[in-house]
Structure formats: C-alpha cells, structure tokens
C-alpha positions in Angstrom: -27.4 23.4 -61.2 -29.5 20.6 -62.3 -32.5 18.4 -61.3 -33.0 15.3 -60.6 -36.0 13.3 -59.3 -35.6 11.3 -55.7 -38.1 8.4 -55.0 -38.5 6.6 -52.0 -40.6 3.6 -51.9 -42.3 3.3 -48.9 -42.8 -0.3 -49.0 -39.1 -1.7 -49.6 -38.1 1.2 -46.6 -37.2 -0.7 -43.1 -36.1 2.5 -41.6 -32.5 1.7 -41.5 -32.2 5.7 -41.9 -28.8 5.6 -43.3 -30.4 7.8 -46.2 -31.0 10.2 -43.5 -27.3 9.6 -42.3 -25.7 10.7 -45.5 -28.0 13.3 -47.0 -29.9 15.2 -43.8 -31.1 17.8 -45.9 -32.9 15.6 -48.4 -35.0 12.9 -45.8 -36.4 12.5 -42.6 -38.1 9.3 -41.0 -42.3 10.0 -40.5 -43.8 8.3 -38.0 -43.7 4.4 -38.7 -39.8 4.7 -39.5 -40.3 5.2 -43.8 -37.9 7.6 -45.3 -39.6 10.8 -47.2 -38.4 13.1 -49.5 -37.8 16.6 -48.2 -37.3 19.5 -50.5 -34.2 20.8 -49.9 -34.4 24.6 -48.1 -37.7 24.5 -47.7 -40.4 24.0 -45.0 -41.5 21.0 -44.2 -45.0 19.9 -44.5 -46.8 16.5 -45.5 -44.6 13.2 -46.2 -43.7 13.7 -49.7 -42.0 10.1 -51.4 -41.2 11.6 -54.6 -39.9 14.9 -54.7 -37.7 16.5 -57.8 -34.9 19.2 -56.5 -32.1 21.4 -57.9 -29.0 20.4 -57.0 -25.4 20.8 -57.5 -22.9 18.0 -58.6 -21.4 17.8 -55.2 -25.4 17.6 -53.8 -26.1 14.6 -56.8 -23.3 12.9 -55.6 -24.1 13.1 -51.8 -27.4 12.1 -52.9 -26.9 9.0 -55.1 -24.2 7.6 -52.0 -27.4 7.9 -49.8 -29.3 5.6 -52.3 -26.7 3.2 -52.4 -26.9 2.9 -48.4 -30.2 2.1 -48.3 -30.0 -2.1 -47.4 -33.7 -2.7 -49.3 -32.6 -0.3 -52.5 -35.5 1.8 -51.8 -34.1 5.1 -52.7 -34.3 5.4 -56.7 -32.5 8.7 -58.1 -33.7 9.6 -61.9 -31.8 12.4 -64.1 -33.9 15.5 -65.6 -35.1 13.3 -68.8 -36.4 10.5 -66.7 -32.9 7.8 -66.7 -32.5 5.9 -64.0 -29.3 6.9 -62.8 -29.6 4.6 -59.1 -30.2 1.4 -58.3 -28.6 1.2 -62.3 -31.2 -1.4 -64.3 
C-alpha cells in the first residue's frame, strides 16, 4: 500500500462528474455540483477537497485516470513526498 494525496479544486470543478464516473469510491458531487474527496471505506461526513488515502497500485491508477477526465483539470493527485504526479507540471 501507499498514499497519496487527492485535491479537488473547487473553483476549476463544473461538475462534469466524470471523476465520480471512474473512481466512485473516492468522490461524490455536494450540493452546487463540485467534486469532494471522500475517504475511501469510510463514512461520509462534511465536503472534504483534499483528502490523503492508502491505496493500492491498481486504486492509484483508477485514481490518476479519474484526474485526467476531469475537462477543467481540477483533480490534482500528489505522491507520499509531496510530487505532483497529475496534471504533470
């Protein structure tokens, strides 16, 4: 397992939901149509944009392909030291 940091920012997010789409157990839509961070397995509470989770490879890779869905790139995916792994800068 490793971890890795997902951020959504709120402002770029149209609600396209194609995050969603791809990685279900990561996001849900709150109520104006943004994109949160869920943590995976547990319950849900407040809208949280920026959430670091354990994951598996397979889960990273599901993960970074819901990033790159996003039309406004608002889905950023960061390694355990802090790299940028998506959108790549």
């Amino acid at each position: 397992m490793q971890k890795i940091t997902i951020k959504v920012v709120p402002d770029l997010c149209i609600g396209a939901a194609s995050c969603v789409t791809v990685a279900p157990d990561y996001y849900r839509l709150n109520e104006e149509n943004k994109a949160y961070v869920l943590d995976h397995g547990k319950e849900e509470g407040e809208p949280v944009y920026e959430r670091t989770v354990e994951v598996t490879e397979d889960e990273k890779e599901t993960i970074i392909l819901s990033a790159q869905s996003c039309p406004t790139l608002a889905v950023f995916i960061y390694d355990e030291g802090g790299k940028q792994l998506f959108p790549e800068n």
